[in-house]
PDB file with one MODEL, atoms N, CA, C and O in Angstrom:
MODEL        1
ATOM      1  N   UNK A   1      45.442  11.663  46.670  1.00  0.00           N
ATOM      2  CA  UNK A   1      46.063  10.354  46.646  1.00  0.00           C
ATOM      3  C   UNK A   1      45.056   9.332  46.131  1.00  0.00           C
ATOM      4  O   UNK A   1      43.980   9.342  46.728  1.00  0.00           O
ATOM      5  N   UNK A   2      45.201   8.392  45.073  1.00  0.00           N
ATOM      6  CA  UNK A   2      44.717   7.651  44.825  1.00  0.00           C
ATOM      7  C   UNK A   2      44.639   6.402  45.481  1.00  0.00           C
ATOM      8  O   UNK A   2      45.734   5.917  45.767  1.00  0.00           O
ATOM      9  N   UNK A   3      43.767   5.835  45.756  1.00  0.00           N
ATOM     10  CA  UNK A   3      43.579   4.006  45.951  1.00  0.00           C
ATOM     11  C   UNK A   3      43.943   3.355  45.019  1.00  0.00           C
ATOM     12  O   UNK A   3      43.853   3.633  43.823  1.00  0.00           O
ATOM     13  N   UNK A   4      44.517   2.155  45.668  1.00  0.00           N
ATOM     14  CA  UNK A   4      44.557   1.193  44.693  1.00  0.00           C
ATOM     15  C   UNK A   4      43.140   0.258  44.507  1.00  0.00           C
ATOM     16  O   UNK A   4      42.480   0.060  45.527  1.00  0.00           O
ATOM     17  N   UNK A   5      42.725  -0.244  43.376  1.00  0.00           N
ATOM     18  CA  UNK A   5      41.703  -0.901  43.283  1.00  0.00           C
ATOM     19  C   UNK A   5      41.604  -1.929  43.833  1.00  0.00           C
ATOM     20  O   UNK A   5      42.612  -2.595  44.067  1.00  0.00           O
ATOM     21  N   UNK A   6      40.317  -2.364  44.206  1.00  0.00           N
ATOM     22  CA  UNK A   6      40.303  -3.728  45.012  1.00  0.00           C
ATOM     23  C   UNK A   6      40.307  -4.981  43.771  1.00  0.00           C
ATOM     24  O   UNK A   6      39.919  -4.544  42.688  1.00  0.00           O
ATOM     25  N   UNK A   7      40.592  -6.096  43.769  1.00  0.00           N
ATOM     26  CA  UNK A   7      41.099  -7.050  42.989  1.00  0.00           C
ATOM     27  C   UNK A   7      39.497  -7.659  42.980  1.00  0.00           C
ATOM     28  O   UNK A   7      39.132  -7.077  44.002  1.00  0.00           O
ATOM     29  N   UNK A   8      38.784  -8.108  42.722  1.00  0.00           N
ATOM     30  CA  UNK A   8      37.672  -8.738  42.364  1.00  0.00           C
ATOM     31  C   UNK A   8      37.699 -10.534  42.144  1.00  0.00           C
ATOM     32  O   UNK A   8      38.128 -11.070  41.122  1.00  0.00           O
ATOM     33  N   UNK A   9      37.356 -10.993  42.881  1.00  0.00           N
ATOM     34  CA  UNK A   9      37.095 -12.559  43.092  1.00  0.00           C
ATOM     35  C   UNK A   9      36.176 -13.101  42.168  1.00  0.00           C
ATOM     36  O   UNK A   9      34.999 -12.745  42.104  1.00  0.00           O
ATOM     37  N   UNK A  10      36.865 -14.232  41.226  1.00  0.00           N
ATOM     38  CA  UNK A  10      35.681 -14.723  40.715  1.00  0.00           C
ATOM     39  C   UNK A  10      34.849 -15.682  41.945  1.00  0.00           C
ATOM     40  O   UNK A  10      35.045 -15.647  43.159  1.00  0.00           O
ATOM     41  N   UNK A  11      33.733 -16.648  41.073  1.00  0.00           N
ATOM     42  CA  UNK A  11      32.815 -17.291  41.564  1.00  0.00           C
ATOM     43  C   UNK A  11      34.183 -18.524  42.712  1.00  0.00           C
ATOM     44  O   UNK A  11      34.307 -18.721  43.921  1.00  0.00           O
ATOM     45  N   UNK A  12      34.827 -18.980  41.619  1.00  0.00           N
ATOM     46  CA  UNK A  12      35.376 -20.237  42.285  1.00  0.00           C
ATOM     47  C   UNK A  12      36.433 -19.611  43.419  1.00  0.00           C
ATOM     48  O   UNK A  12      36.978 -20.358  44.230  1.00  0.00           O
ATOM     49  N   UNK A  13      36.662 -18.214  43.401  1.00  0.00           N
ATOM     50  CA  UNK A  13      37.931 -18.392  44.335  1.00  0.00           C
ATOM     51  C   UNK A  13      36.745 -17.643  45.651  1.00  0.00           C
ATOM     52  O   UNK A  13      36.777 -18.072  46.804  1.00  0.00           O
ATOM     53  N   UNK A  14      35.853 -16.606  45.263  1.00  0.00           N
ATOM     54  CA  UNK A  14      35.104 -16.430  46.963  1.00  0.00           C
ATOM     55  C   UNK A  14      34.260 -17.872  47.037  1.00  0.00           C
ATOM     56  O   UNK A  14      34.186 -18.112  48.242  1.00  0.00           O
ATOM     57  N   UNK A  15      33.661 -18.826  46.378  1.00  0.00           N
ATOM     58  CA  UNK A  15      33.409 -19.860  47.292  1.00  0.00           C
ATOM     59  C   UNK A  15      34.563 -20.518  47.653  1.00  0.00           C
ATOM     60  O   UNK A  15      34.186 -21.330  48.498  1.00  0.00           O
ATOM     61  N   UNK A  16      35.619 -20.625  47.520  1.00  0.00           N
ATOM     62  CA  UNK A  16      36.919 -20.959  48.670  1.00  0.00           C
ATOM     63  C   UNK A  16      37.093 -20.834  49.018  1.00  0.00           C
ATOM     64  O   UNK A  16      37.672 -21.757  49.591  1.00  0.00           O
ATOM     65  N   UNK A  17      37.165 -19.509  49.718  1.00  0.00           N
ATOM     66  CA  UNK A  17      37.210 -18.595  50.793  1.00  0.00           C
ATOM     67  C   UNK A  17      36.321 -18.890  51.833  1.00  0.00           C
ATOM     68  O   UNK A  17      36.708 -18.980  52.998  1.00  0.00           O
ATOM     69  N   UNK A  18      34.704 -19.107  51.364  1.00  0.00           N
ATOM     70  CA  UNK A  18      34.075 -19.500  52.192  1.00  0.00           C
ATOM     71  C   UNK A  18      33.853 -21.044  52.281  1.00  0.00           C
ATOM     72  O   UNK A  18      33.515 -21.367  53.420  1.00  0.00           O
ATOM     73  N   UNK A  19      33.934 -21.971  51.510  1.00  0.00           N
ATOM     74  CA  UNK A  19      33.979 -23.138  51.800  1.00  0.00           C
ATOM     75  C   UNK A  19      32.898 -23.691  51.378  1.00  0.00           C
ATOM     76  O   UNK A  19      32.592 -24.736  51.952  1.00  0.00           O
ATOM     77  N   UNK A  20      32.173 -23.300  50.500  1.00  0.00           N
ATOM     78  CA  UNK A  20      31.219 -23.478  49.947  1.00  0.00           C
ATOM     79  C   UNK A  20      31.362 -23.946  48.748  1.00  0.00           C
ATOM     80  O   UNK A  20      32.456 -23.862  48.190  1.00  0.00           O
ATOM     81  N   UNK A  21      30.306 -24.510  48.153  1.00  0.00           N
ATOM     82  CA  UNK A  21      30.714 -25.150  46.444  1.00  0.00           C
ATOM     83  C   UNK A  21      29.813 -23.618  45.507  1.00  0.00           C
ATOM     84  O   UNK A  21      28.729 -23.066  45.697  1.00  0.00           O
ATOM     85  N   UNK A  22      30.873 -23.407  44.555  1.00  0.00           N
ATOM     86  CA  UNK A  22      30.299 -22.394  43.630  1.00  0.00           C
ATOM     87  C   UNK A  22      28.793 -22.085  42.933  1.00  0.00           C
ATOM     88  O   UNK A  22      28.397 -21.050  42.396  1.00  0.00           O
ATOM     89  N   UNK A  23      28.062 -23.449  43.155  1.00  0.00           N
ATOM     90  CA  UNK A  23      26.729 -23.154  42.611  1.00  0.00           C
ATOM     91  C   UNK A  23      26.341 -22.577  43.734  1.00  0.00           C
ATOM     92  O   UNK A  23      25.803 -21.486  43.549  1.00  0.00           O
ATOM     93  N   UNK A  24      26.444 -23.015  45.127  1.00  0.00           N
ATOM     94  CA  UNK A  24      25.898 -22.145  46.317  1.00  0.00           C
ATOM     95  C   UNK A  24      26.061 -20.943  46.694  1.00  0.00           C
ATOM     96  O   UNK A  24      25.265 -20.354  47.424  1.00  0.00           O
ATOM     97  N   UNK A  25      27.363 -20.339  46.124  1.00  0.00           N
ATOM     98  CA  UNK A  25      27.358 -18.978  46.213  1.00  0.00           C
ATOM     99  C   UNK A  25      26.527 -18.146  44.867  1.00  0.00           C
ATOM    100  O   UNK A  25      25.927 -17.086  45.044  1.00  0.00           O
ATOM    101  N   UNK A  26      26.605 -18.720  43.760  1.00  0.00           N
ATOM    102  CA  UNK A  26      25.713 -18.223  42.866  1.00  0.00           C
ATOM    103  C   UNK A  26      24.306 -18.142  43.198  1.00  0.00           C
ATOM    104  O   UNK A  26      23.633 -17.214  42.751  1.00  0.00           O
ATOM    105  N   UNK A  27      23.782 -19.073  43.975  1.00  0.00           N
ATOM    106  CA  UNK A  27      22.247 -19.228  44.458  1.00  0.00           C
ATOM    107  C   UNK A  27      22.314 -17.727  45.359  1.00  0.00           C
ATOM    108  O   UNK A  27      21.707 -16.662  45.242  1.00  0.00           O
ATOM    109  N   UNK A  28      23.133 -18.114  46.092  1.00  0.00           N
ATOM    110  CA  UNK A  28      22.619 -16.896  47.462  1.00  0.00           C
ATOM    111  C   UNK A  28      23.161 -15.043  46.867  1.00  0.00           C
ATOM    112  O   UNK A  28      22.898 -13.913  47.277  1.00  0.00           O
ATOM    113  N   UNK A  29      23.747 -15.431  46.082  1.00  0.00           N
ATOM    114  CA  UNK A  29      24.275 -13.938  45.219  1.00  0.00           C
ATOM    115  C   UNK A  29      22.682 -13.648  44.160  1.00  0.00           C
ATOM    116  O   UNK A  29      22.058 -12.590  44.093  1.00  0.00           O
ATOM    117  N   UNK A  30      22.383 -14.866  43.493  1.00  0.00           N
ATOM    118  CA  UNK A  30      21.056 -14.559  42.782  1.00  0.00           C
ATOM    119  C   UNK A  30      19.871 -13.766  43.629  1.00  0.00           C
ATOM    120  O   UNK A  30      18.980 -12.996  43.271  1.00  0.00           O
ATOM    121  N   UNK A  31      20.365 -14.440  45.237  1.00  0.00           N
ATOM    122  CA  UNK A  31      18.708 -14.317  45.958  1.00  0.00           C
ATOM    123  C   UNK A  31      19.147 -12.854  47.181  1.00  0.00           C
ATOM    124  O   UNK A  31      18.441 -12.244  47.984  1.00  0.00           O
ATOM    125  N   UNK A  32      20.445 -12.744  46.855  1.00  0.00           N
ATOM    126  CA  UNK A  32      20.837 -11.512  47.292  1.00  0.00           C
ATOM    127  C   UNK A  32      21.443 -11.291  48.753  1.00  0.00           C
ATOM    128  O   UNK A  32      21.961 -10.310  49.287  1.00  0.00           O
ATOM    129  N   UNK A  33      21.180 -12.567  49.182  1.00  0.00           N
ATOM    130  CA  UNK A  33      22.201 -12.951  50.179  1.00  0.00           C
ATOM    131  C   UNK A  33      23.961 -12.634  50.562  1.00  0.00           C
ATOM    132  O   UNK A  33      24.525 -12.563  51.654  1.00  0.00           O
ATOM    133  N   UNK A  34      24.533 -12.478  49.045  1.00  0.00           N
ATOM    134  CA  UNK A  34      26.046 -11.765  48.943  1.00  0.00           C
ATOM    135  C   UNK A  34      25.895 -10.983  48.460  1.00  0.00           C
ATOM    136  O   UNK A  34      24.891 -11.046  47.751  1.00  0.00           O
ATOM    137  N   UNK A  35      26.621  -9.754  48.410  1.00  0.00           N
ATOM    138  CA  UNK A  35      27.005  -8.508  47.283  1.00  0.00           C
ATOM    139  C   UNK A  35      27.472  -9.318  45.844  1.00  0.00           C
ATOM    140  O   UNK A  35      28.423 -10.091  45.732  1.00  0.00           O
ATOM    141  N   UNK A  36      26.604  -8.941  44.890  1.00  0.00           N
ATOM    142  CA  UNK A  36      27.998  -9.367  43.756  1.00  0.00           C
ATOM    143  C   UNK A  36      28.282  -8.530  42.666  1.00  0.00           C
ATOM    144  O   UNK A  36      27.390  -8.952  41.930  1.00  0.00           O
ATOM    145  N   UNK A  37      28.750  -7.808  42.109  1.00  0.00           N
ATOM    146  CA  UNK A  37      29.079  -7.274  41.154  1.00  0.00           C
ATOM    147  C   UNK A  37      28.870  -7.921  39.608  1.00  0.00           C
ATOM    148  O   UNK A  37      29.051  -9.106  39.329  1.00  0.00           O
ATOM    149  N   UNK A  38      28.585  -7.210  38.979  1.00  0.00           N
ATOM    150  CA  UNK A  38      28.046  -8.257  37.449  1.00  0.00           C
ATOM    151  C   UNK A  38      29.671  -7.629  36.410  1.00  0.00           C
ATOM    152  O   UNK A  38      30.266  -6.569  36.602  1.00  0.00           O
ATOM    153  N   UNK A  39      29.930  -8.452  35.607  1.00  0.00           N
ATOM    154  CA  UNK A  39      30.635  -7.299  34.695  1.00  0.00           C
ATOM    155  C   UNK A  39      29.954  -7.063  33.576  1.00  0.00           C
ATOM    156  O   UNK A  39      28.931  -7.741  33.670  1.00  0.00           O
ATOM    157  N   UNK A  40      29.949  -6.458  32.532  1.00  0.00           N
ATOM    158  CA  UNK A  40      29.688  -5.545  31.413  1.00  0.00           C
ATOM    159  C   UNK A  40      29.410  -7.287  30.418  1.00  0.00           C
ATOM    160  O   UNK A  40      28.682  -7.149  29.435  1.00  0.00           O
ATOM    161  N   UNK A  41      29.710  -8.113  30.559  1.00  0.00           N
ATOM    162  CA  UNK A  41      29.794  -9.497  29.741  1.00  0.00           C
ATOM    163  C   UNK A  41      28.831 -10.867  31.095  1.00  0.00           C
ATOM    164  O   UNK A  41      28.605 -12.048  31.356  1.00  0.00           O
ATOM    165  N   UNK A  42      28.714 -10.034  31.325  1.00  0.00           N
ATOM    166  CA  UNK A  42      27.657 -10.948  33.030  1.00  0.00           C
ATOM    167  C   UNK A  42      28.264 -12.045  33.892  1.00  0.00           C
ATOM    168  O   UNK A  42      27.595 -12.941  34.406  1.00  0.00           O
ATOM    169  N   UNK A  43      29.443 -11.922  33.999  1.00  0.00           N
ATOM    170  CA  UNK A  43      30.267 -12.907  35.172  1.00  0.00           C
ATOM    171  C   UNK A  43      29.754 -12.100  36.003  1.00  0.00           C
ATOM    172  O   UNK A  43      29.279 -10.966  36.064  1.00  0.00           O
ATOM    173  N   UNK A  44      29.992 -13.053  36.672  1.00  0.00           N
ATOM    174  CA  UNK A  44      30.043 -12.483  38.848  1.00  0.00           C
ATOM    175  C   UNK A  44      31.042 -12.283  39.114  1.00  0.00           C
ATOM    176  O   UNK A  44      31.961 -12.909  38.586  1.00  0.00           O
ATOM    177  N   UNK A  45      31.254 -11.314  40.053  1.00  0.00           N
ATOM    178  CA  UNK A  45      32.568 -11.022  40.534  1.00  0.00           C
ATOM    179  C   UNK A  45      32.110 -10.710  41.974  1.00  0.00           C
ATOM    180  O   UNK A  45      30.899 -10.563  42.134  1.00  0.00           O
ATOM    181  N   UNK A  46      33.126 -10.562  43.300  1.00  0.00           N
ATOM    182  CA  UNK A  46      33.068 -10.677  44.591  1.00  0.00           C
ATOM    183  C   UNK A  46      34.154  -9.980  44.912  1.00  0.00           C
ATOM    184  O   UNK A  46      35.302 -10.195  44.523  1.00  0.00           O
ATOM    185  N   UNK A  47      33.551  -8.632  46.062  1.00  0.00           N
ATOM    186  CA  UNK A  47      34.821  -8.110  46.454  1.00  0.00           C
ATOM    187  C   UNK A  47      35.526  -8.871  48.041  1.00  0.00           C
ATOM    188  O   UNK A  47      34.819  -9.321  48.943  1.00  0.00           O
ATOM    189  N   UNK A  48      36.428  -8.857  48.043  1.00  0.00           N
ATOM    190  CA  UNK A  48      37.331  -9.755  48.863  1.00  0.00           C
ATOM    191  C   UNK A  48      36.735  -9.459  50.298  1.00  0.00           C
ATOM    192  O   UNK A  48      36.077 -10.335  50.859  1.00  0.00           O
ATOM    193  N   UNK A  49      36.945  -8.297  50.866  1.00  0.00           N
ATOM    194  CA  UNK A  49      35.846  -7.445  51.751  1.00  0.00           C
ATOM    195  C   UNK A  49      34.807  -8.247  52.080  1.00  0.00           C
ATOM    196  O   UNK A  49      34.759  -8.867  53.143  1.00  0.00           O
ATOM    197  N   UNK A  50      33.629  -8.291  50.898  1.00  0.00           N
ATOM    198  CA  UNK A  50      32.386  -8.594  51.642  1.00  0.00           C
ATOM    199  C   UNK A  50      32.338 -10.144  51.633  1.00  0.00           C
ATOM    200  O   UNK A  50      31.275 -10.703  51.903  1.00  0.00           O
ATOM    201  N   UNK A  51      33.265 -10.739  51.383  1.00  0.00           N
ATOM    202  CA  UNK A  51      33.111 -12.194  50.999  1.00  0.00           C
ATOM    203  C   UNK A  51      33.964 -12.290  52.554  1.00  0.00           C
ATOM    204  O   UNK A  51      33.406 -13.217  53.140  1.00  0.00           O
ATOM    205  N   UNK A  52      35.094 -11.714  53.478  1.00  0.00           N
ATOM    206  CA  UNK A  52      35.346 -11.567  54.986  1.00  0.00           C
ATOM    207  C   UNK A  52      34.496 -11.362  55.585  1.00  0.00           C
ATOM    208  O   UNK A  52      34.565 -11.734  56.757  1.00  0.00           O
ATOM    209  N   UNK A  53      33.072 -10.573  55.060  1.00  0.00           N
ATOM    210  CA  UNK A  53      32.211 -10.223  56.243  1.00  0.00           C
ATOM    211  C   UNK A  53      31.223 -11.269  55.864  1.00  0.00           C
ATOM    212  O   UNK A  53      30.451 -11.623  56.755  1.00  0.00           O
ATOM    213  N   UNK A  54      31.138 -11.715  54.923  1.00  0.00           N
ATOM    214  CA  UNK A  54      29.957 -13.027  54.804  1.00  0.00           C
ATOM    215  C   UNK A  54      30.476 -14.300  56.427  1.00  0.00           C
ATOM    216  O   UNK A  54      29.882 -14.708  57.426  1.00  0.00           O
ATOM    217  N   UNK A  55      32.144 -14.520  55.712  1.00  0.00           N
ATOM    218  CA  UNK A  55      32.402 -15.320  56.557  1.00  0.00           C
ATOM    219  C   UNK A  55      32.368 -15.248  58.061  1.00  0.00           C
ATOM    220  O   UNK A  55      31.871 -15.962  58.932  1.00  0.00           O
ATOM    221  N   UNK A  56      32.763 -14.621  58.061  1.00  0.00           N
ATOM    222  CA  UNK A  56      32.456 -13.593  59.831  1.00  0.00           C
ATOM    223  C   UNK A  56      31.107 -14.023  60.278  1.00  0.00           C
ATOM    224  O   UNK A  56      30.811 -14.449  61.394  1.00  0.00           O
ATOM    225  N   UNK A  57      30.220 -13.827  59.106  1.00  0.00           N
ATOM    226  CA  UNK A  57      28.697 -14.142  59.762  1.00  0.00           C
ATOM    227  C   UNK A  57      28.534 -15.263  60.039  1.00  0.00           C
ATOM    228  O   UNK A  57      27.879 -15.618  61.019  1.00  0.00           O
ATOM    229  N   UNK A  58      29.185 -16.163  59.106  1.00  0.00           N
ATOM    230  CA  UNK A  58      29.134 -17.886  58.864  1.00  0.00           C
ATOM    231  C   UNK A  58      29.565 -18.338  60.593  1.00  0.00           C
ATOM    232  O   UNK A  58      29.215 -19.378  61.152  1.00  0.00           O
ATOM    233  N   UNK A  59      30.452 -17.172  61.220  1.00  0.00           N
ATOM    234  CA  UNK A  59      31.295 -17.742  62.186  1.00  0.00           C
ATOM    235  C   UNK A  59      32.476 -18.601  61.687  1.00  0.00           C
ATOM    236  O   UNK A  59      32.953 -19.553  62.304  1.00  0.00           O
ATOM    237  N   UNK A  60      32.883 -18.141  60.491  1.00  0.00           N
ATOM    238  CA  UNK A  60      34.109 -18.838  60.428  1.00  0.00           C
ATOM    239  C   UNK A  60      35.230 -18.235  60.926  1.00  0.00           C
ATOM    240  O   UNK A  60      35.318 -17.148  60.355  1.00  0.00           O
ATOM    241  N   UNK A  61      36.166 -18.385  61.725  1.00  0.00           N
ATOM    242  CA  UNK A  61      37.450 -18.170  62.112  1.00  0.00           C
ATOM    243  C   UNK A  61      38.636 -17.917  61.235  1.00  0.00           C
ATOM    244  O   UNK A  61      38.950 -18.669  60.312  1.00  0.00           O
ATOM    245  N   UNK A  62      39.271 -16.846  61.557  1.00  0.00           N
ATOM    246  CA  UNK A  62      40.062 -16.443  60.583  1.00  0.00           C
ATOM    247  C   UNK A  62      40.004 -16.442  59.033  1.00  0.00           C
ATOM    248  O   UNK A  62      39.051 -16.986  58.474  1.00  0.00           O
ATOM    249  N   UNK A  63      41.207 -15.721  58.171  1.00  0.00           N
ATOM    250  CA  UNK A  63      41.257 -14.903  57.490  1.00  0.00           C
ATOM    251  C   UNK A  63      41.370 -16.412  56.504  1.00  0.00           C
ATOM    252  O   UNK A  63      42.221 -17.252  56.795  1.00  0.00           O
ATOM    253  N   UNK A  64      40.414 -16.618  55.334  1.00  0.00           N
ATOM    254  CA  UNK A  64      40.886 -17.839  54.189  1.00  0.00           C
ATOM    255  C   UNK A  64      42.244 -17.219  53.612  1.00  0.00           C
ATOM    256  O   UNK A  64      42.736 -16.123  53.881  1.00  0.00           O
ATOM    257  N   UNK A  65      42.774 -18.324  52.650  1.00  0.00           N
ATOM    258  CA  UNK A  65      44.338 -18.070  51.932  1.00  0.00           C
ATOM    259  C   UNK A  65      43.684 -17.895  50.790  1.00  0.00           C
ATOM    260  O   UNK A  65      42.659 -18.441  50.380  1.00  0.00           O
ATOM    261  N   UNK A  66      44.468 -16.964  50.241  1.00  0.00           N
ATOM    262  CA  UNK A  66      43.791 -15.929  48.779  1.00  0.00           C
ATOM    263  C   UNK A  66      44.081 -16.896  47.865  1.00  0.00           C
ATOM    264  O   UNK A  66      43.823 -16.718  46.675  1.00  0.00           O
TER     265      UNK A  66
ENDMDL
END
């Protein structure tokens, strides 16, 4: 049985999630603070997953709106 793939977050929608402004998640993804995925053309990308467990750490409460 196959998985379905996980959908990949750019920069602006996981800092919404966490509430953060997008240069700040780029800082802490540079310094390795988030997981980030590069693509083949060098965007960032964020899996939905670890951008829940970032927040979790933050202590933020519940699930952000996708």
């Amino acid at each position: 049985m196959q998985t379905k793939p996980t959908r990949l977050l750019t920069v602006s929608q996981a800092a919404a999630r966490l509430g953060i402004h997008a240069d700040t998640l780029r800082a802490w993804a540079d310094k390795g603070l988030v997981p980030v995925i590069r693509t083949p053309t060098g965007y960032r990308r964020f899996n939905p997953d670890e951008i829940e467990r970032v927040r979790e750490e933050m202590g933020l409460e519940g699930k952000a709106a996708a």
